[in-house]
N, C-alpha and C positions, 0 to 999 in steps of 0.2 A: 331581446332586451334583458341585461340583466336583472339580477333581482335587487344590485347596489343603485343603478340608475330608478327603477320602479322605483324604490324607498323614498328618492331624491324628490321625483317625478309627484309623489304624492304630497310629499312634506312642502314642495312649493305649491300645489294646488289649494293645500289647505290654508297657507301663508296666505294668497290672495285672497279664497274664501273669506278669511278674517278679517283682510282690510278695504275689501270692496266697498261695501255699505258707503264708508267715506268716502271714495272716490264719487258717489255717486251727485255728492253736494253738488251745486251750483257755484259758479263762481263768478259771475257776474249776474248784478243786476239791472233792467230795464233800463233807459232812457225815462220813459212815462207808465202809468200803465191805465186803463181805464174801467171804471164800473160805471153801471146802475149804480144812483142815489138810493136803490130798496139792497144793494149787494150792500152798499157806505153803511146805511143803518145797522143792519142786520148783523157787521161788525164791530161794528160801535153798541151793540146791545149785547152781544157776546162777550165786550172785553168786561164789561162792568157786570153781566148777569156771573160770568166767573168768578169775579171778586169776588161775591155775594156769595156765592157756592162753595168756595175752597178755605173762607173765614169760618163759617160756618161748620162746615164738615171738620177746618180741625181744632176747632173751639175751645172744646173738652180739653185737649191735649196742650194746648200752649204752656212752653216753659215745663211740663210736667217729665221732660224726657230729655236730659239737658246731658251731654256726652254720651249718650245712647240713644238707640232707634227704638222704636215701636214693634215689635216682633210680629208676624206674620199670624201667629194665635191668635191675638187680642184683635175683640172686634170693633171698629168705630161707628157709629150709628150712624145711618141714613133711613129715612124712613117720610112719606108725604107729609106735609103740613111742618116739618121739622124747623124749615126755614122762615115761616110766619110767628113759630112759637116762639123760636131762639130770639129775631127779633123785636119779639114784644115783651120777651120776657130777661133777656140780657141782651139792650140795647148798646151798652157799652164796649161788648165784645167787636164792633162795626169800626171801630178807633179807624184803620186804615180808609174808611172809608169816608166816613163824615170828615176828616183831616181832609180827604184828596176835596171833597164838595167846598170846603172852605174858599179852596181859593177857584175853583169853579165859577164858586158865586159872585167871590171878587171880579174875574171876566164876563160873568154875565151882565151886572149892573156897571163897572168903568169901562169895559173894550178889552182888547187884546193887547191895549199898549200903557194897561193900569200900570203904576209905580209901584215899585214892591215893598214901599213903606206902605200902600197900602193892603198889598197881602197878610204881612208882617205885624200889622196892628188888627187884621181883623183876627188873625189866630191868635195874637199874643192877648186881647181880651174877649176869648171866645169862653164858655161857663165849660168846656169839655176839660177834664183832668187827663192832665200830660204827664208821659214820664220822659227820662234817659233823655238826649240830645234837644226834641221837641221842648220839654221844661227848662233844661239849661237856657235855650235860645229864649223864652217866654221871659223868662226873669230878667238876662242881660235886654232883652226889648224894653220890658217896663220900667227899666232900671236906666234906662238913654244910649244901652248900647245897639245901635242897631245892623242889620246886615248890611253887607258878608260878617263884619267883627263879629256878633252872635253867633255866631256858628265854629267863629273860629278855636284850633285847638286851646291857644293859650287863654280862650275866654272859657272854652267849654268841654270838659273831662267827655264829653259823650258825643263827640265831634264823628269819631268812627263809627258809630252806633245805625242802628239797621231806619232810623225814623223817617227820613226822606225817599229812603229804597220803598217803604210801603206805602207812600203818600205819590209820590211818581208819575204811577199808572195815568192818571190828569192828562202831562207832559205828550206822551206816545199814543191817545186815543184820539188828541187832537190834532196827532201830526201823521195822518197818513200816509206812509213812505216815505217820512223826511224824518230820519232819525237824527240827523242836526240841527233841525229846527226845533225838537224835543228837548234837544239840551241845553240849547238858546232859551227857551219858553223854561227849562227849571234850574241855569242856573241861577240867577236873583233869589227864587225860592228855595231851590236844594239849599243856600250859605244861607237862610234865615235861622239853620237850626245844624247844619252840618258843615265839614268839608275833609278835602280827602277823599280818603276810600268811603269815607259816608256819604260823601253828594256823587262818587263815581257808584253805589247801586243805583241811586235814583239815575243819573244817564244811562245803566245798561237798563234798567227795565224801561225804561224810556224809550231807549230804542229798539229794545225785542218788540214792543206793541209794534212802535212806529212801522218795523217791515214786517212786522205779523199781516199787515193788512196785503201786501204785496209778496210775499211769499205763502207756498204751503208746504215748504220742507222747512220743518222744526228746527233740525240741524245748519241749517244753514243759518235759519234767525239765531238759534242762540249763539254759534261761532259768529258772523258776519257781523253782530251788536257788539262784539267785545273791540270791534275795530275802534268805537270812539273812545277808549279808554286808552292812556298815554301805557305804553309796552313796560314802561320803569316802572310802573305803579305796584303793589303790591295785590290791590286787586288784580289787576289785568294776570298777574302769576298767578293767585289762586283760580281764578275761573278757566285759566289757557290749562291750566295742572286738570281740571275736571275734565275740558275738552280731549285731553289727553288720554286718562285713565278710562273713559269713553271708548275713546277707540283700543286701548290697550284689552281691556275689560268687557268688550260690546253687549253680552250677554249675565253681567253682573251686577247690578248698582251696587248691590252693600262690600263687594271689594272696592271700589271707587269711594263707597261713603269713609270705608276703615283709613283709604289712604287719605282723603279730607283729615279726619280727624287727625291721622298722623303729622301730619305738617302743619293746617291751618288751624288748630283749633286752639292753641293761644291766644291768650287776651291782653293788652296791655292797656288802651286805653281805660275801657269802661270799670271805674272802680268796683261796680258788682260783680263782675266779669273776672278781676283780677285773682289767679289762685282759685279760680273757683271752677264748678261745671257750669254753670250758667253763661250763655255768651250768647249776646246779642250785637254781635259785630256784622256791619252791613257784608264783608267777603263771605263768611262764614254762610253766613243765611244764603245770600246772592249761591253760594256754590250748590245750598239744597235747591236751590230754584232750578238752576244748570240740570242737575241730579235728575228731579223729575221731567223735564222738560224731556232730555235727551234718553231716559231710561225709559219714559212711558212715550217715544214715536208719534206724537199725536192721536196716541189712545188717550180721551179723557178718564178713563176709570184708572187708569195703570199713572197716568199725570199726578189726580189724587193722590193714590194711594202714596205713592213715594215720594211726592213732596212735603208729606201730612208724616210720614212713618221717620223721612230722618231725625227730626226729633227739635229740641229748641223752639225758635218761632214760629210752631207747626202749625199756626192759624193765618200768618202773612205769608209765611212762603207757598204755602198752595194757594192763598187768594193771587198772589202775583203769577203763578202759573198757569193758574187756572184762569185769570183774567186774559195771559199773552194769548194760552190754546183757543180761547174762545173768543179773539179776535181773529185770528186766523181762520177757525172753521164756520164761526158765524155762529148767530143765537139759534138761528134754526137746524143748526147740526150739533148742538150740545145734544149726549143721548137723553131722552126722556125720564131715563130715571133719575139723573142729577137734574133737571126741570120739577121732578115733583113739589107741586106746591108752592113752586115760584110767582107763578101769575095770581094768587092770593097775598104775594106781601109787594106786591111792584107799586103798590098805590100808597106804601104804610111810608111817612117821613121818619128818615134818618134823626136820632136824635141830636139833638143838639142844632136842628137843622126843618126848615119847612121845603125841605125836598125829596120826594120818594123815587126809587129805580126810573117810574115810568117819567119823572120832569127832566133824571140826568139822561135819560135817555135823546130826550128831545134836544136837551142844550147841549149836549157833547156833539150830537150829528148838528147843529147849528153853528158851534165854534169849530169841528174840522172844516164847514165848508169854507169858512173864511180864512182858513191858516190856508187852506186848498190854493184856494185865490190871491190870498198873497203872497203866496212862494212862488207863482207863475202857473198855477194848473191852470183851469176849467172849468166850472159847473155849469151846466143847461136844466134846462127844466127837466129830465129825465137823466142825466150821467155825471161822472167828472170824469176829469181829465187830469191826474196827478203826476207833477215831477219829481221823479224818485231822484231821493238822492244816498251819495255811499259815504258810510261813516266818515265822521273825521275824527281825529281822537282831540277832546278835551283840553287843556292846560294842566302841565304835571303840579298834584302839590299833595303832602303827604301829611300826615299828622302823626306829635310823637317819634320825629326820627333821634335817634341815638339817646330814646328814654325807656328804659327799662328797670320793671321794679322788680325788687330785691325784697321787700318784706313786707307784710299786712300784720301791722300790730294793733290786738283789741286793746281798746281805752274804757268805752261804756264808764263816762265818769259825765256829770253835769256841769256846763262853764256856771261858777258862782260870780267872782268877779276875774279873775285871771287863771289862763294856763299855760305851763310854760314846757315842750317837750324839747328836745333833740336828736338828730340824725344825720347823719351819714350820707351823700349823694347828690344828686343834681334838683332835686324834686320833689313833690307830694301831692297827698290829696288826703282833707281831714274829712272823712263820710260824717254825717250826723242830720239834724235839723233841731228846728226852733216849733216849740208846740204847746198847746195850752195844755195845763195840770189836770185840768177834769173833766176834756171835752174830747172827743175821739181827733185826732188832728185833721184827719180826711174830711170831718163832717163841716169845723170850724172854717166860717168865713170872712169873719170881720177884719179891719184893717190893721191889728196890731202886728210891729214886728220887731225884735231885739236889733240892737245896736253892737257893730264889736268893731276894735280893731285888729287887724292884724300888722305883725313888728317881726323883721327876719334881721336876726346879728345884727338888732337895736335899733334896726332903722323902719318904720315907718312905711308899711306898704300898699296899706288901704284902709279902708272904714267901710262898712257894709250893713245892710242892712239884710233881716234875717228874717222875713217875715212867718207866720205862725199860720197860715191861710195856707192848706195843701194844696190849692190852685197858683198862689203866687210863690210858692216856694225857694228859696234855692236848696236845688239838689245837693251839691253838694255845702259843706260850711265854707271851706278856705280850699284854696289848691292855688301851687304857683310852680311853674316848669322853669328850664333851663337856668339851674343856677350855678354858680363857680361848683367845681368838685370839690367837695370835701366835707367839713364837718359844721354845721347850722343851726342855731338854734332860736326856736319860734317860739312866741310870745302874743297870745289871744287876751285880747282886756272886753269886757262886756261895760257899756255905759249904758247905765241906769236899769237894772234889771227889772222887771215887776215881776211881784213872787204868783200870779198867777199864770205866769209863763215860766216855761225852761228850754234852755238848750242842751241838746245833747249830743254828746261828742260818740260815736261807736268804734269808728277804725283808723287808722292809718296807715296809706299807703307809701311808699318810701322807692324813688325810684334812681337808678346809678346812671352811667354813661356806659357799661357793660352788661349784660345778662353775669348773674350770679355763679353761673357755674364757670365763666370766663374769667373771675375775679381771682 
């Protein structure tokens, strides 16, 4: 043999080396598959004892690490008792969680076949402070707009926003092995508050749970769940792009993270988002999900770590990870050191909520067995009998296409009686709020709230109310999409101000028909 054919000989052995592992996925799954009722539990307490775990552990860090990872240095604390401290003592940090029990509770007390008016009205007057998409939706509900319109982009700047991807999990705990019945059961919910690529996280994690329970190659749940996401989507390209760089990569997550950030990590919707580091874009996150999932193999410590270390919503995205892995391997194979001090807070109610770990426990394995039953499975007094089913993808719809902003100009000025700016472009969005003069705004709950119109090239586009209650908020003041191209000028009038309130105007966004560097 030569020593040019050797060369050859080597170079292709390592070629397959590198791309075995994939070959190794599955490609079909079951007809049915069946467990033990104590195997159904023990999944269903692994997907929710995860959440708990992976909120928890990246607590600390949320938002603190926004266009950067966590460096391998830095330590994040685990330690017993951590989980009962955290919470009793920041109960709020739980948000993904007490949101998902919301409407839990909604199907515990109406059925599986509640109307999502009433989902809708029990978050939109629940005392939990909301932010981004979740608030948007809140305001256009108590305001008469209600879903899908609530969620939608031209009601609501935070339509793309990560809030349904963390509220989901519900969706896929109850649907074991029917990852279409997952996105049956959230879409009504997903458009309470999202749409687009914000209601397409809530169907992929929807359906990672859903075939967590029916597979235990990780790789295959996270590829084989992007099936219900329409191929045109923009999601469905950022997370196929991670599945890629995965295999490209197999032994690197933070070259995968660097090519993330290289492509996906523009923001356009979310006005906070906009020009900024901070992004809480449902792909962006969903991709960290991807990230740890398929980087840590169904190790849960290596899952943690790198769903917690990419950086941004490093408190939801390893709960969402750590919820899919421990559906899959079950509660009684999470390792004992992420358990520490668990079974000390399983009895403590969620705030905002007279439900603790051990009630969602009970009702989640209570409403899988009937989603079981009525997709055609099985249960006996000892098993079920589930019909698996394979994704389908969703209904294509995008938010924000051919809107791109061009400028964030600070204003920080107070509406007294009128303001009058102009711009350039198809679009906007004026950040600010309405808040009392001597009261912390967050703390303020009473029912006042300012009055304004808003007027585009003289004509009359709305009247709003603005209230001053950081629960009933609206996020943003004004925003109004797709308009003729070209040059606009807006006109905000206040009726009847009270001088112990004010409105404050901080930013605006200014969005073209082009990206800026095309113009």
């Amino acid at each position: 043999m030569t020593r040019r054919v050797l060369i050859l000989l080597l170079a292709c052995l390592c070629a397959c080396q590198q791309t075995a592992p994939e070959t190794e996925i599955s490609t079909a799954l079951p007809e049915e598959v069946s467990m033990s009722k104590a195997v159904l539990q023990d999944k269903i307490k692994g997907g929710w004892a995860g959440q708990v775990i992976g909120v928890t552990f990246g607590g600390p860090t949320e938002f603190r690490f926004n266009g950067t990872m966590i460096n391998d240095y830095q330590p994040i604390s685990w330690y017993d008792g951590y989980i009962r401290k955290t919470m009793e003592e920041n109960p709020g940090l739980y948000d993904d969680l007490y949101m998902d029990l919301t409407f839990v509770d909604v199907f515990e007390r109406e059925g599986l076949d509640a109307p999502i008016e009433s989902h809708a009205r029990a978050y939109a007057n629940a005392e939990y402070i909301l932010w981004h998409a979740n608030q948007a939706g809140r305001y256009n509900i108590l305001n008469g707009i209600m879903p899908p319109e609530s969620g939608h982009w031209l009601n609501n700047p935070h339509a793309d926003d990560i809030d349904f991807q963390i509220e989901a999990d519900f969706s896929g705990l109850m649907s074991p092995g029917m990852p279409n019945t997952a996105a049956a059961i959230g879409d009504g919910i997903g458009h309470i508050m999202n749409y687009g690529d914000g209601w397409y996280g809530g169907v992929y994690v929807g359906a990672m749970y859903a075939l967590a329970f029916v597979s235990d190659d990780i790789r295959f749940v996270v590829t084989e769940a992007l099936k219900a996401i329409p191929e045109q989507s923009t999601f469905y390209q950022c997370i196929n792009d991670v599945i890629q760089w995965h295999r490209q990569y197999p032994n690197d997550w933070k070259q995968t993270w660097f090519e993330i950030q290289k492509k996906w990590s523009d923001e356009v919707g979310c006005p906070d988002g906009v020009f900024a580091a901070f992004n809480i874009d449902a792909k962006l996150n969903a991709a960290y999900i991807a990230l740890g999932l398929l980087y840590g193999n169904g190790d849960f410590t290596q899952t943690m770590e790198i769903s917690t270390r990419a950086g941004q919503d490093s408190d939801c995205n390893p709960s969402s990870a750590g919820g899919i892995l421990g559906t899959m391997i079950g509660y009684s194979k999470i390792p004992e050191y992420w358990k520490m001090g668990l079974a000390d807070a399983e009895d403590i109610d969620f705030k905002y909520t007279t439900m603790s770990l051990n009630d969602v426990y009970a009702m989640g394995f209570k409403h899988a067995l009937q989603v079981i039953e009525r997709n055609g499975g099985t249960v006996s007094d000892d098993s079920v009998t589930i019909k698996v089913q394979r994704p389908e993808p969703v209904r294509l719809e995008q938010s924000f296409e051919g809107h791109f902003p061009v400028e964030k100009r600070p204003i920080h000025e107070e509406l007294k009686d009128e303001y009058t700016f102009e711009f350039e472009g198809i679009g906007f969005v004026l950040m600010g709020s309405s808040e009392p003069v001597k009261q912390s705004s967050r703390d303020y709950r009473g029912e006042y709230a300012a009055t304004a119109e808003l007027y585009i090239d003289g004509q009359k586009a709305e009247t709003v109310k603005l209230p001053a209650s950081y629960i009933k908020r609206r996020h943003e003041l004004f925003w109004k999409y797709q308009l003729s191209p070209g040059k606009h000028t807006v006109r905000i009038k206040q009726i009847g101000a009270n001088p112990e309130f004010r409105v404050r105007m901080t930013q605006l966004i200014v969005y073209q028909d082009k990206p800026a560097a095309a113009r």
